[in-house]
Short mmCIF file of the C-alpha atoms (twelve columns), coordinates in Angstrom:
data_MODEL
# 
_entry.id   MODEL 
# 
loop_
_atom_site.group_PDB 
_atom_site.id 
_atom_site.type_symbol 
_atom_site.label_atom_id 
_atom_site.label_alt_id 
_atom_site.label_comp_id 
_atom_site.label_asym_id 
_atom_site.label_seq_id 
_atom_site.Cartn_x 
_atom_site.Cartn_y 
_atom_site.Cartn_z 
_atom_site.pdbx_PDB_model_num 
ATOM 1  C CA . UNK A 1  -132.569 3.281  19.881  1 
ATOM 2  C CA . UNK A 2  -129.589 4.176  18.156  1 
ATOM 3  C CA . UNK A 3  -129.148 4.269  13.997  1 
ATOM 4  C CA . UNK A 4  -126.019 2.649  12.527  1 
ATOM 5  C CA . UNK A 5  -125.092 4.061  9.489   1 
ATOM 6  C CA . UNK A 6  -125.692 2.401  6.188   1 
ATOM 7  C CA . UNK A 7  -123.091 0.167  5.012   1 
ATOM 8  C CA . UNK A 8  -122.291 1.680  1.489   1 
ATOM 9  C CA . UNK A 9  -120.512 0.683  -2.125  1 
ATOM 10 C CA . UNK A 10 -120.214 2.521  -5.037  1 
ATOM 11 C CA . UNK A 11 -119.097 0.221  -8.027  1 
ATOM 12 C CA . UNK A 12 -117.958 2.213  -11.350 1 
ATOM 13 C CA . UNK A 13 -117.381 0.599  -14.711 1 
ATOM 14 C CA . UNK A 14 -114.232 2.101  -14.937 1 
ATOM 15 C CA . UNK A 15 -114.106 0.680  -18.715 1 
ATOM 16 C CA . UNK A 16 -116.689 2.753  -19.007 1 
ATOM 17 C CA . UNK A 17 -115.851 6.277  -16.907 1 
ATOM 18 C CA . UNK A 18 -114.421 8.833  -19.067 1 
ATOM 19 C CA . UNK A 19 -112.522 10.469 -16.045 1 
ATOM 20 C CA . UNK A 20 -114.828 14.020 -16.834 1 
ATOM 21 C CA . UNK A 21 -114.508 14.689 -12.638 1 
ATOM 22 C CA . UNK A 22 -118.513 15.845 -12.538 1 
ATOM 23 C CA . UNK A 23 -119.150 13.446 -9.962  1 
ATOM 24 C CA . UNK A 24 -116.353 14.295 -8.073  1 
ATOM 25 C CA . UNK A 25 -116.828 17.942 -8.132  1 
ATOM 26 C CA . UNK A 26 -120.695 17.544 -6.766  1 
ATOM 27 C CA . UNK A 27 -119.303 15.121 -4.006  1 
ATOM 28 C CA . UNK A 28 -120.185 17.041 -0.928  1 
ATOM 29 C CA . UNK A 29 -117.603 14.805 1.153   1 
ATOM 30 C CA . UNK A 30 -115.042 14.481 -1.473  1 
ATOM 31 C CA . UNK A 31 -115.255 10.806 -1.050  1 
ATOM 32 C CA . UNK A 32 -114.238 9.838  -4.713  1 
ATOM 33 C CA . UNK A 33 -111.552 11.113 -6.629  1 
ATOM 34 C CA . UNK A 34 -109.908 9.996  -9.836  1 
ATOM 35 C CA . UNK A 35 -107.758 6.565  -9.925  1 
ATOM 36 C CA . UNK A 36 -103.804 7.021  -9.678  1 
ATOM 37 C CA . UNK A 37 -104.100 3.989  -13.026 1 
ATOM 38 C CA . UNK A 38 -105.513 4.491  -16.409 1 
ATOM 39 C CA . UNK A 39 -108.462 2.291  -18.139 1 
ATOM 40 C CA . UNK A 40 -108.139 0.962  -21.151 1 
ATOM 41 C CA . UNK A 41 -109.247 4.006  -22.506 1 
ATOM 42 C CA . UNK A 42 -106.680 6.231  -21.648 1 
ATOM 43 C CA . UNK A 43 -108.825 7.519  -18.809 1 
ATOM 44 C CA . UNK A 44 -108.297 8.053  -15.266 1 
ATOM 45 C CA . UNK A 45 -111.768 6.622  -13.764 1 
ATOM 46 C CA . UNK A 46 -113.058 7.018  -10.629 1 
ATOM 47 C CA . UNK A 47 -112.458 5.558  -7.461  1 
ATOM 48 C CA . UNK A 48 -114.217 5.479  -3.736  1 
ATOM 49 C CA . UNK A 49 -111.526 6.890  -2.090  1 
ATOM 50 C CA . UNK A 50 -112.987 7.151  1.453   1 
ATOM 51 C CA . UNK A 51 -116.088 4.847  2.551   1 
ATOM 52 C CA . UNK A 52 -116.253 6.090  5.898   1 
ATOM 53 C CA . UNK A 53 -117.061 9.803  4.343   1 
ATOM 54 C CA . UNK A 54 -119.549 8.454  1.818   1 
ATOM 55 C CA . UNK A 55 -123.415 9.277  2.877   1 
ATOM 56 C CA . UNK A 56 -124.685 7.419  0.050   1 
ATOM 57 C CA . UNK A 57 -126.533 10.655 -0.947  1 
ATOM 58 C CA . UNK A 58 -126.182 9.591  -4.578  1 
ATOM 59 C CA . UNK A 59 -125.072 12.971 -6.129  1 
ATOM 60 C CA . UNK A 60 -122.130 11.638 -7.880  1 
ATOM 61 C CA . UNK A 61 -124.386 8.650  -9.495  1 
ATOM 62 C CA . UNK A 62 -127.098 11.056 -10.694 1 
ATOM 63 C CA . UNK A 63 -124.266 13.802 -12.414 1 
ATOM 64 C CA . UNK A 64 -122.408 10.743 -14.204 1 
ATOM 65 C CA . UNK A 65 -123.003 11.226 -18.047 1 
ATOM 66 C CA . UNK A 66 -122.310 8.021  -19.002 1 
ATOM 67 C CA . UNK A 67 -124.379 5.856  -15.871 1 
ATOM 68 C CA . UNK A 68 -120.712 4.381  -14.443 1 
ATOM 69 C CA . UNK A 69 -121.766 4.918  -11.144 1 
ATOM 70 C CA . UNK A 70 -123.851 2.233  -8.769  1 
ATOM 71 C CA . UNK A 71 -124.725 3.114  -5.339  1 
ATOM 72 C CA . UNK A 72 -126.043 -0.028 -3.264  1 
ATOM 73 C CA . UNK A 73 -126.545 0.317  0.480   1 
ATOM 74 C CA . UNK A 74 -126.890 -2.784 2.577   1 
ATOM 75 C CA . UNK A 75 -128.128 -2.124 6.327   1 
# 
């Protein structure tokens, strides 16, 4: 039997994301990096950069300060 890997999404509030990198510094795949735009803010927020690399392992949800990241896995 063979395992497909879980389809995965990250949404961020990027309203919300302060652009601190935490979550992208305790990404073991470096699958999100900061945005090349700005929020409203004046921020650089975060972005899924590479889905395929993403394990869903949830590390970058559970270091964000501020609770901008979602992880939803469907499959």
């Amino acid at each position: 039997m063979s395992k497909t890997k879980p389809r995965v999404t990250i949404t961020v509030d990027e309203e919300m994301c302060k652009g601190c990198g935490l979550c992208v510094a305790v990404c073991p795949r470096h699958a999100i990096r900061p945005a090349e735009h700005i929020n409203s803010r004046g921020f650089h927020p975060v972005c899924l950069m590479d889905p395929e690399e993403c394990t869903a392992c949830a590390q970058c949800a559970l270091m964000c300060p501020d609770a901008c990241i979602r992880i939803v896995t469907q499959g």
